[in-house]
LOLO-949584 format. One record per residue (C-alpha): residue in three letters; chain; z, y negated, x negated; residue number from 0. Coordinates in Angstrom, 3 decimals. Layout:
<nodes>
NODE residuo cadena        z        y        x num
NODE     ALA      A        Z        Y        X NUM
...
</nodes>
This chain:
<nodes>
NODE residuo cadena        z        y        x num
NODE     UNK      A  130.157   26.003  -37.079   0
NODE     UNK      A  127.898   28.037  -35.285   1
NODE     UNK      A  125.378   25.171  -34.833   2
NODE     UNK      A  125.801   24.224  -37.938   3
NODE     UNK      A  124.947   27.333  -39.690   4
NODE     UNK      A  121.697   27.621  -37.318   5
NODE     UNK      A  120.760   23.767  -38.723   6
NODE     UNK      A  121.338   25.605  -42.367   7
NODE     UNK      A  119.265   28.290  -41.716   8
NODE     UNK      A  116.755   26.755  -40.200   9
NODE     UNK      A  116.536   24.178  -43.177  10
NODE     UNK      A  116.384   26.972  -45.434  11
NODE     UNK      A  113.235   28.630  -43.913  12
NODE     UNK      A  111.577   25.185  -44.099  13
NODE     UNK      A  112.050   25.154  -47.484  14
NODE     UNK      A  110.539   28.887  -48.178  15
NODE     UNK      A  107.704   28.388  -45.635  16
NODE     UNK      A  106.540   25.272  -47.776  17
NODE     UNK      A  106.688   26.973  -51.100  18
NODE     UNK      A  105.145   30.446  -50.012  19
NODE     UNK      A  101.523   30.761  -51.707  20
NODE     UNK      A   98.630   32.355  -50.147  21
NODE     UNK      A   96.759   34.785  -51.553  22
NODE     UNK      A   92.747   35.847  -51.821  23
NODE     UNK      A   93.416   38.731  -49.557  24
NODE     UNK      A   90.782   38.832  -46.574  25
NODE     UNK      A   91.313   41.766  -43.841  26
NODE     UNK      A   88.415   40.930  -42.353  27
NODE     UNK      A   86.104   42.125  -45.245  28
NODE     UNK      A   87.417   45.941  -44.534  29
NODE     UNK      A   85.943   45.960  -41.739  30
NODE     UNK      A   82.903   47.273  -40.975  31
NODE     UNK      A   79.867   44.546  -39.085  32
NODE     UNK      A   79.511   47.277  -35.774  33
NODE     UNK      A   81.807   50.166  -34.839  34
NODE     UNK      A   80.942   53.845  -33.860  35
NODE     UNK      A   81.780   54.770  -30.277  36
NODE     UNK      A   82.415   57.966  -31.783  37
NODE     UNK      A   85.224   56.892  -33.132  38
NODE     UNK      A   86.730   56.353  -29.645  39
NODE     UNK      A   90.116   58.188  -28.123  40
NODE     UNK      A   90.297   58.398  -24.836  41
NODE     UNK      A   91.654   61.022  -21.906  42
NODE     UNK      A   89.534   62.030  -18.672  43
NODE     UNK      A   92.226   60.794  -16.164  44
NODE     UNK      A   94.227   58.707  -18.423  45
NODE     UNK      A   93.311   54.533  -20.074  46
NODE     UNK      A   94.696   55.061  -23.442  47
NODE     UNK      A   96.674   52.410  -25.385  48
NODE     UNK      A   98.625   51.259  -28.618  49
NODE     UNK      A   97.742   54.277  -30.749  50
NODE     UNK      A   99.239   55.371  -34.237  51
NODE     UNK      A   97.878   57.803  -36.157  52
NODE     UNK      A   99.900   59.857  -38.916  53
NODE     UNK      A   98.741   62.840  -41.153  54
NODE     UNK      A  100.736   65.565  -40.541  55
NODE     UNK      A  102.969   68.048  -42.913  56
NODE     UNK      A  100.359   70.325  -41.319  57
NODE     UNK      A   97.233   68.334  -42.883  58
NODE     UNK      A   95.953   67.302  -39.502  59
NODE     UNK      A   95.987   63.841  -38.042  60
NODE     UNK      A   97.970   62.555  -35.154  61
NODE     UNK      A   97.627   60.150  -32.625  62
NODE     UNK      A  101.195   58.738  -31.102  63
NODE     UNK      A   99.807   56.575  -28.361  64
NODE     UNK      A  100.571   55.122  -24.542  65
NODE     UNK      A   98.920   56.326  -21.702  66
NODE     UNK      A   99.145   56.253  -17.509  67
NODE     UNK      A   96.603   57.305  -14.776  68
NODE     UNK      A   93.960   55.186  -14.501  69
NODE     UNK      A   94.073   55.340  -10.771  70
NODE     UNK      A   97.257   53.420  -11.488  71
NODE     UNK      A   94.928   50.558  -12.995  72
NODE     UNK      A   95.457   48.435  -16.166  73
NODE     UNK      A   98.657   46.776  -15.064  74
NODE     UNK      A  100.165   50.535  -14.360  75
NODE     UNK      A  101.105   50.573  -17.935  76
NODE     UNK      A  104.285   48.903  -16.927  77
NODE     UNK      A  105.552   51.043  -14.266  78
NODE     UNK      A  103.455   54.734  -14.890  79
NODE     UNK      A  102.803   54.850  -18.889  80
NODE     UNK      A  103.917   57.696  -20.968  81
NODE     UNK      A  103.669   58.140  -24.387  82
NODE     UNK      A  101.283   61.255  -25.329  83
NODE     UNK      A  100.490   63.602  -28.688  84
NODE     UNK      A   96.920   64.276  -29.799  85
NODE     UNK      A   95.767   66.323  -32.590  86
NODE     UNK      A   92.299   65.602  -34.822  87
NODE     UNK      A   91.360   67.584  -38.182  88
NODE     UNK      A   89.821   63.870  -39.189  89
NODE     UNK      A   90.928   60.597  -39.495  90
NODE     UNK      A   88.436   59.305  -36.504  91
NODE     UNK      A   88.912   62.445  -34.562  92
NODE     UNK      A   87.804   63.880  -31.962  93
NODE     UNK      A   91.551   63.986  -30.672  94
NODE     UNK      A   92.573   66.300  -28.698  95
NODE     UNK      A   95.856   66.316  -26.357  96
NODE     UNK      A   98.333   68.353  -27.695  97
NODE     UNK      A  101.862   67.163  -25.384  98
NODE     UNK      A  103.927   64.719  -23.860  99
NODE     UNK      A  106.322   63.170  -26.407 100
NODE     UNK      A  108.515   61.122  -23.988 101
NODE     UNK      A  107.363   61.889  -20.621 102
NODE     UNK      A  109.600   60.689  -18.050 103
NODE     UNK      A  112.531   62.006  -17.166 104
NODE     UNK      A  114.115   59.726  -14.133 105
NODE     UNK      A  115.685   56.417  -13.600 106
NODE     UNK      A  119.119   57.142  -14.049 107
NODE     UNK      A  117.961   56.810  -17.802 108
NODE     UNK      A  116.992   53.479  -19.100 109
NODE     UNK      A  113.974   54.975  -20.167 110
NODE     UNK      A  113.261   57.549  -17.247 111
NODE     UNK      A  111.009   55.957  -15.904 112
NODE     UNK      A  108.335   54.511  -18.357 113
NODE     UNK      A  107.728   54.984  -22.322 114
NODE     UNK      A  105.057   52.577  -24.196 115
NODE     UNK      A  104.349   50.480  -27.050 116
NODE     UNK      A  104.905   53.203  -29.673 117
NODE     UNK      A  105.222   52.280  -33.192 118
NODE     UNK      A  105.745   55.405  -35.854 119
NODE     UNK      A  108.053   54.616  -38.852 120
NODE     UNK      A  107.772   57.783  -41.528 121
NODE     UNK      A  111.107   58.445  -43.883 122
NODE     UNK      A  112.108   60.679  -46.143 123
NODE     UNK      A  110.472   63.243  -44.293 124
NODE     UNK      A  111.693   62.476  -40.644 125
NODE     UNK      A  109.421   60.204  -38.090 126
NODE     UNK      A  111.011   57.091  -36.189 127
NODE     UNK      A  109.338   56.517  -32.985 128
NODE     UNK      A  110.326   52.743  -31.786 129
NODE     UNK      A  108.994   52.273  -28.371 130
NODE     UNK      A  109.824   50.798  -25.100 131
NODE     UNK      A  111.539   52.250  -22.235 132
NODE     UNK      A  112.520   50.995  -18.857 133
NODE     UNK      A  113.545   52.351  -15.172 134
NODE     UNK      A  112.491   51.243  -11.746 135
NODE     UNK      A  114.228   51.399   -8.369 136
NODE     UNK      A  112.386   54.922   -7.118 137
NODE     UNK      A  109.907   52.616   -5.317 138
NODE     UNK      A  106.890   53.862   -7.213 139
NODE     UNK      A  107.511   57.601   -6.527 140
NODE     UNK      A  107.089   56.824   -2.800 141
NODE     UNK      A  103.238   55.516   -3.541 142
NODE     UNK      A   99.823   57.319   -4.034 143
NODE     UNK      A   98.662   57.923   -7.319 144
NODE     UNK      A   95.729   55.547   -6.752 145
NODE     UNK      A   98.237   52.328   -5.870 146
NODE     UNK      A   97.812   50.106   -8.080 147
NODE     UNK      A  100.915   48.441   -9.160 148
NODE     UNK      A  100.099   43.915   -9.893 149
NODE     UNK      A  101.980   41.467  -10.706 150
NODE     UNK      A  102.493   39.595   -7.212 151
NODE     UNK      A  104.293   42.959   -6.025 152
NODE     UNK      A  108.351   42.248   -7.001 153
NODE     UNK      A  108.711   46.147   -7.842 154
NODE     UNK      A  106.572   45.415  -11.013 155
NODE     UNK      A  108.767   43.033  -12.171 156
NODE     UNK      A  112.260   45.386  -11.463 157
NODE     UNK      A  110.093   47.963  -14.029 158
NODE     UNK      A  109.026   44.712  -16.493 159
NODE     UNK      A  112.561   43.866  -16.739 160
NODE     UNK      A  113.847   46.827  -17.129 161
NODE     UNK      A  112.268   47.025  -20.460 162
NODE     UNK      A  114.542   47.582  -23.400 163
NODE     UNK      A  113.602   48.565  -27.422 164
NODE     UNK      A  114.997   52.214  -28.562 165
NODE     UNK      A  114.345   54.824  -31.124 166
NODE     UNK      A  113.068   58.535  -30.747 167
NODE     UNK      A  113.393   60.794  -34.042 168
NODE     UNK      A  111.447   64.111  -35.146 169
NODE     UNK      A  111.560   66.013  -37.876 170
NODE     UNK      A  107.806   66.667  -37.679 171
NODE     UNK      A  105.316   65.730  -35.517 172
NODE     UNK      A  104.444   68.917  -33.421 173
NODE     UNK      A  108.542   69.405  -33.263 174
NODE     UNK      A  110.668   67.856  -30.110 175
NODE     UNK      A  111.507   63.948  -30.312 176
NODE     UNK      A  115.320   63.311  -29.684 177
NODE     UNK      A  116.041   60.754  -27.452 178
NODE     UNK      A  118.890   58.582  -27.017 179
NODE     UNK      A  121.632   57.624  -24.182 180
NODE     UNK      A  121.233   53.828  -25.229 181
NODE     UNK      A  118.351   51.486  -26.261 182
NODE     UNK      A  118.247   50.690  -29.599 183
NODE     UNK      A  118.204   46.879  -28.666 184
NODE     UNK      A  119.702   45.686  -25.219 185
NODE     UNK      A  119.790   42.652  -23.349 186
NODE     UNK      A  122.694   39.710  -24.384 187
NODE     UNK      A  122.832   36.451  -23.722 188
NODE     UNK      A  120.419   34.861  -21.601 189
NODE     UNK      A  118.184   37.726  -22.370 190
NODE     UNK      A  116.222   39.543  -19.113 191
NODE     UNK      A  114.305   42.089  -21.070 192
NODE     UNK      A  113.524   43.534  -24.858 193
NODE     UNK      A  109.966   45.285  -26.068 194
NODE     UNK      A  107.120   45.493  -28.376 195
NODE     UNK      A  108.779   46.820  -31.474 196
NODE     UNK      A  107.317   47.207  -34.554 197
NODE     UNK      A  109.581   48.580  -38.299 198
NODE     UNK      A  108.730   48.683  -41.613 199
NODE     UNK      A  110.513   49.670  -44.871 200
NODE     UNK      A  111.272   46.406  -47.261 201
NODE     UNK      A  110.748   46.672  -51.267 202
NODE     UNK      A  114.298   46.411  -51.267 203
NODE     UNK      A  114.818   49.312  -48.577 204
NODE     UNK      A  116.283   47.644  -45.939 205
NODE     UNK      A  114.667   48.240  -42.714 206
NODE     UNK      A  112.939   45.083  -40.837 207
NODE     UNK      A  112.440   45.363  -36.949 208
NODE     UNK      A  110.504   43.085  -35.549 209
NODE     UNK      A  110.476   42.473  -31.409 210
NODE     UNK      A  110.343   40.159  -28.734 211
NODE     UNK      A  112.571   39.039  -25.260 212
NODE     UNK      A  112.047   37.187  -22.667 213
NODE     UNK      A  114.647   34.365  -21.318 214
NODE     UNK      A  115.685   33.466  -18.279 215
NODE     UNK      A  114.042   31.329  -16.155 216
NODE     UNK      A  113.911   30.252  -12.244 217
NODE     UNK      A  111.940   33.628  -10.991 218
NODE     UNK      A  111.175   37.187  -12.287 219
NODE     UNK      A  108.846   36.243  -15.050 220
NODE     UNK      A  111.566   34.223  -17.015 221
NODE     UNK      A  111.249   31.544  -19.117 222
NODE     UNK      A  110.350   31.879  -23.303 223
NODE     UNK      A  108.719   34.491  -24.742 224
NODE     UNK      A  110.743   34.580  -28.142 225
NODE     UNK      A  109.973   37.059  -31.249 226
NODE     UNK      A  112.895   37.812  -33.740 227
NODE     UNK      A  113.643   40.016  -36.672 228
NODE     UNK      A  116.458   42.456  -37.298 229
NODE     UNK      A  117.922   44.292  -39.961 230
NODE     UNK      A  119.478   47.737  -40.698 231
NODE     UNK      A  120.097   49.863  -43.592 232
NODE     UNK      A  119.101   52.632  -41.420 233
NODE     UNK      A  115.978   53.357  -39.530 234
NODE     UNK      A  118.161   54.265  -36.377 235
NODE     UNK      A  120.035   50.987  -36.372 236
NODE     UNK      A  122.459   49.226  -36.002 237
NODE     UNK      A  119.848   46.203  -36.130 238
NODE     UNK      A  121.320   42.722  -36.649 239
NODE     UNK      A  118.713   40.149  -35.595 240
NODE     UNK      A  118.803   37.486  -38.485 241
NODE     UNK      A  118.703   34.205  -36.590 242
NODE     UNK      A  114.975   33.314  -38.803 243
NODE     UNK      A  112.454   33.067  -36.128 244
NODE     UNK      A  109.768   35.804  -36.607 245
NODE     UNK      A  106.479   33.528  -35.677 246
NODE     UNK      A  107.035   30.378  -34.229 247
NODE     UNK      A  104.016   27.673  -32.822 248
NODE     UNK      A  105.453   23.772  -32.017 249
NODE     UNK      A  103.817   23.827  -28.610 250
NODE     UNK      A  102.982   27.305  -27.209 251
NODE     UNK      A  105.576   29.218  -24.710 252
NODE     UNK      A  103.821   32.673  -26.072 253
NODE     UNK      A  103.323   32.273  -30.270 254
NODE     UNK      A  102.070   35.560  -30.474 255
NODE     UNK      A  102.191   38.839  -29.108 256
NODE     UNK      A  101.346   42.393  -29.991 257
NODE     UNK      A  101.445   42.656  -33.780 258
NODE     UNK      A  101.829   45.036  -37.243 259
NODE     UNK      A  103.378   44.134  -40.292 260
NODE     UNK      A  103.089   46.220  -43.695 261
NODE     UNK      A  104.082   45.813  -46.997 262
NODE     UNK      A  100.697   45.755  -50.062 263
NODE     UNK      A  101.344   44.991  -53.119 264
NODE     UNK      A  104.790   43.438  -52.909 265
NODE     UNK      A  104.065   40.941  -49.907 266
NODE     UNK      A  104.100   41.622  -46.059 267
NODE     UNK      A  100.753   40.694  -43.857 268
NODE     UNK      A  101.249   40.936  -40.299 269
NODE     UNK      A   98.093   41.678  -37.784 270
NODE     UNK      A   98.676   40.167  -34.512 271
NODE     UNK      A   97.287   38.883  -31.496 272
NODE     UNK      A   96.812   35.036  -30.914 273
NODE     UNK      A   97.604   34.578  -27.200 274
NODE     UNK      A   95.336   31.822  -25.675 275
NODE     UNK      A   94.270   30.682  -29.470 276
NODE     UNK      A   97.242   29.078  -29.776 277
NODE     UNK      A   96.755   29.051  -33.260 278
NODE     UNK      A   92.884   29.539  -33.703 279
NODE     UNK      A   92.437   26.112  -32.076 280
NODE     UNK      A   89.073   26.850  -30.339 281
NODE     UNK      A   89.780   25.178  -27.111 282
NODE     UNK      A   89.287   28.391  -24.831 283
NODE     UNK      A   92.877   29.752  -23.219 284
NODE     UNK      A   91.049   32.694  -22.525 285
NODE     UNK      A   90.549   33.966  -25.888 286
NODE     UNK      A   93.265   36.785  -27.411 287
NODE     UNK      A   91.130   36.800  -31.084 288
NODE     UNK      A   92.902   39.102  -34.046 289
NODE     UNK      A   94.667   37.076  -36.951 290
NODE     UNK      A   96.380   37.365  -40.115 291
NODE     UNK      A  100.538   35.754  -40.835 292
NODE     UNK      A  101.286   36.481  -44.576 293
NODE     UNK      A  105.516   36.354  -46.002 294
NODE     UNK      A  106.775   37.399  -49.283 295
NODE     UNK      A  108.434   41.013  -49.751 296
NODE     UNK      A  111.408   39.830  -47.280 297
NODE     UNK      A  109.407   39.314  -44.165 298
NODE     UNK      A  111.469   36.755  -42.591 299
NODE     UNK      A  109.003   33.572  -43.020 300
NODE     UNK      A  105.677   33.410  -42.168 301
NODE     UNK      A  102.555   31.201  -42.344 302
NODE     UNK      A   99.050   31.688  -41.543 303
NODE     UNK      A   96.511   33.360  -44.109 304
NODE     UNK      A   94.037   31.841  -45.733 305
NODE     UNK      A   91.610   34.313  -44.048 306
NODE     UNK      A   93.403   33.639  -41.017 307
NODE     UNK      A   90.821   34.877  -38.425 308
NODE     UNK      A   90.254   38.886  -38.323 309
NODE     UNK      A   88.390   40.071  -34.937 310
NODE     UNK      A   86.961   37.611  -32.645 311
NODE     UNK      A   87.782   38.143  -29.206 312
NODE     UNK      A   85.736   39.240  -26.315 313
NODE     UNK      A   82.903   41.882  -27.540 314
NODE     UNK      A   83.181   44.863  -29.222 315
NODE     UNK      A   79.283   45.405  -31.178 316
NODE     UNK      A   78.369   48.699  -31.624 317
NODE     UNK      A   76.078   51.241  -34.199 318
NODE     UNK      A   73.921   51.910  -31.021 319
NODE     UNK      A   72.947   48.641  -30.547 320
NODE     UNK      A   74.779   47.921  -27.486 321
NODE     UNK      A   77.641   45.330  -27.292 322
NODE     UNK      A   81.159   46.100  -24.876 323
NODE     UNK      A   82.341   42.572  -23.311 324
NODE     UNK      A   85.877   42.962  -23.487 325
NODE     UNK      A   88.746   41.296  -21.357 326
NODE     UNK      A   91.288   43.015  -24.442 327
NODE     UNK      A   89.141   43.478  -27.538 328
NODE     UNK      A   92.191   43.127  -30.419 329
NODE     UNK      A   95.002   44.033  -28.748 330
NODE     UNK      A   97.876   46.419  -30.229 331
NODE     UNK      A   96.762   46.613  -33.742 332
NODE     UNK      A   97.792   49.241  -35.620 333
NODE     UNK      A   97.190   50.555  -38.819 334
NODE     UNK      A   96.927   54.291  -40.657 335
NODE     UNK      A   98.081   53.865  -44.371 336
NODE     UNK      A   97.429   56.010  -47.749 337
NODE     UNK      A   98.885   54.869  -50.964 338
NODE     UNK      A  100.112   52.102  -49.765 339
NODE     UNK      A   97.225   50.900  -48.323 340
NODE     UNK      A   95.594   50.630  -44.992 341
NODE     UNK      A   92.590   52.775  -44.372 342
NODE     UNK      A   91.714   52.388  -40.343 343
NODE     UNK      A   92.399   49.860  -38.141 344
NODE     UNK      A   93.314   51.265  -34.330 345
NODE     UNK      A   92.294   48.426  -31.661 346
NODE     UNK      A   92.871   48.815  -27.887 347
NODE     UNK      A   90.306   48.132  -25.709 348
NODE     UNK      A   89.848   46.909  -21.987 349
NODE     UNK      A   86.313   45.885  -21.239 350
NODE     UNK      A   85.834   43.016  -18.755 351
NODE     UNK      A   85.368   43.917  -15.129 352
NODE     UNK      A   87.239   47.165  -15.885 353
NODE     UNK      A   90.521   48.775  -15.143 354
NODE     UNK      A   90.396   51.602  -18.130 355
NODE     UNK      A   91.129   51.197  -21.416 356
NODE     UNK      A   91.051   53.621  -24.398 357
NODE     UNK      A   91.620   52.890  -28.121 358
NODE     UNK      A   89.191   52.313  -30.821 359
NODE     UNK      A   89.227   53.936  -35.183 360
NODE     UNK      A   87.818   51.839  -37.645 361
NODE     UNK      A   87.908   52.896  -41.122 362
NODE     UNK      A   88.092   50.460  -43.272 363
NODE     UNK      A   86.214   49.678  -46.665 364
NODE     UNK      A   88.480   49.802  -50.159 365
NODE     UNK      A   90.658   46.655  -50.338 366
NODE     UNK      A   89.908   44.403  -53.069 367
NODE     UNK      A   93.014   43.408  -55.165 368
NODE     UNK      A   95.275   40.633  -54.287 369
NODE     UNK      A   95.250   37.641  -56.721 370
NODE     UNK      A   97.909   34.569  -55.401 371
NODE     UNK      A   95.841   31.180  -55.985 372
</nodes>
């Protein structure tokens, strides 16, 4: 029966991918041609990564975002991050760091250890912070603050898998975060790892969670990288993942990665990064370019845009005149919203032949109106 319902339901979103209709909507023409390096966040001592930004109940804007020595290197993010609180009287700052929201706080906790990928759900007047958490073995405690943790080392991987989904909540933003005993979403099945969550509010107020997992596979990397959605009538869960894939390519292991979805105007659009150009379809593995999935107001099936292609990858251009060759130039996307609408676009940013990263504001232009064609 099982099997059979999975053949159903899998039918079914066939069926609503085939009928969905594009619309005129282009993200690309918000943006602006170059981007201000004033516009940058960043820490002295810290790479900066996968930044939110909320206006306050106190008027000022916040940043929500990940961030780890950067003696630790890029790939510290998944043994060292933390996720840190900084504090701007405009929209494209300067920020300035306020706290730690979830520092660490050891590995007998499943997120002692590390905090990252934050994503900030606002709700009737509390804030949901979905993240990633995960716990190593103590190893990393033992090293210098300038060892850089990489992949071939095997403690890496006891962090990487480590990783589950949870839930922090506030009831403002300069207040304390409460954490939870449990991760919001665990490991089952031939699961090795959860992460990269990212909620949003339905027109019909159910709550859609969208994250990935990782099978198993012969060594510590796994196998599939698979992206599902969930459902609650809360914002703290229970989730129920809804057996309709999230994004799914016929060929590629890795579909996509680090993404946003919002609801305008009655539809969803989701912003996410096209590992490899799996679906760009330029021919260069290399490339990690921006795109654009569209689904109706449920958010369970999704097809490609028809302005499918947002931010090129590999060079940031800026108002100076100079250019930033990037190894991660569209990586966590995430949006700041008024109305109902987005108004910046928050990029992270690791140029090439670099180990710090920091994250990037661009305000966007006003959005023309959405006609279906």
């Amino acid at each position: 029966m099982k099997l059979k319902s999975r053949i159903i339901t899998t039918f079914s979103c066939l069926v609503a991918f085939i009928g969905l209709a594009q619309t005129d909507f282009d993200f690309k023409e918000l943006l602006p041609e170059k981007f201000d390096k004033a516009n940058i966040i960043q820490e002295a001592d810290y790479n900066v990564w996968g930044t939110n930004i909320l206006k306050g109940k106190d008027g000022k804007y916040h940043a929500i975002y990940s961030r780890w020595l950067k003696s630790r290197g890029h790939h510290g993010w998944v043994t060292h991050s933390e996720i840190a609180h900084a504090v701007s009287d405009n929209l494209t700052g300067p920020y300035k760091f306020r706290n730690l929201v979830l520092p660490p706080r050891g590995n007998k906790f499943w997120d002692g250890d590390c905090t990252h990928n934050p994503h900030v759900l606002e709700h009737n007047g509390k804030y949901y912070l979905y993240h990633m958490g995960n716990y190593g073995s103590g190893y990393w405690k033992s090293t210098p603050d300038d060892e850089m943790p990489l992949m071939k080392n095997e403690e890496w991987w006891v962090n990487r898998n480590n990783q589950r989904v949870g839930v922090a909540v506030a009831d403002d933003l300069n207040g304390e975060w409460k954490r939870f005993d449990k991760p919001l979403i665990d490991i089952s099945g031939n699961r090795i790892m959860t992460s990269t969550p990212v909620a949003s509010q339905r027109p019909d107020g159910k709550f859609l969670l969208v994250y990935k997992y990782v099978t198993k596979g012969t060594d510590s990397q796994g196998k599939q990288v698979v992206h599902v959605t969930s459902l609650s009538d809360s914002p703290t869960g229970p989730f129920i993942d809804t057996e309709v894939p999230f994004i799914v390519h016929p060929t590629a292991k890795f579909a996509t990665d680090d993404h946003v979805e919002w609801v305008q105007d009655g539809k969803y659009y989701c912003l996410a990064k096209d590992p490899h150009s799996v679906w760009s379809g330029n021919g260069n593995s290399s490339d990690h370019p921006c795109v654009l999935f569209e689904s109706d107001e449920k958010g369970l099936v999704w097809k490609k845009a028809k302005h499918f292609l947002v931010l090129k990858y590999g060079e940031i251009p800026w108002t100076d005149g100079t250019v930033t060759k990037a190894i991660r130039s569209a990586d966590m996307p995430k949006l700041y919203m008024e109305d109902g609408l987005p108004k910046a676009l928050i990029i992270a940013v690791l140029p090439r032949e670099s180990e710090i990263s920091y994250s990037l504001v661009i305000p966007l232009k006003k959005s023309k109106s959405i006609k279906k064609i």
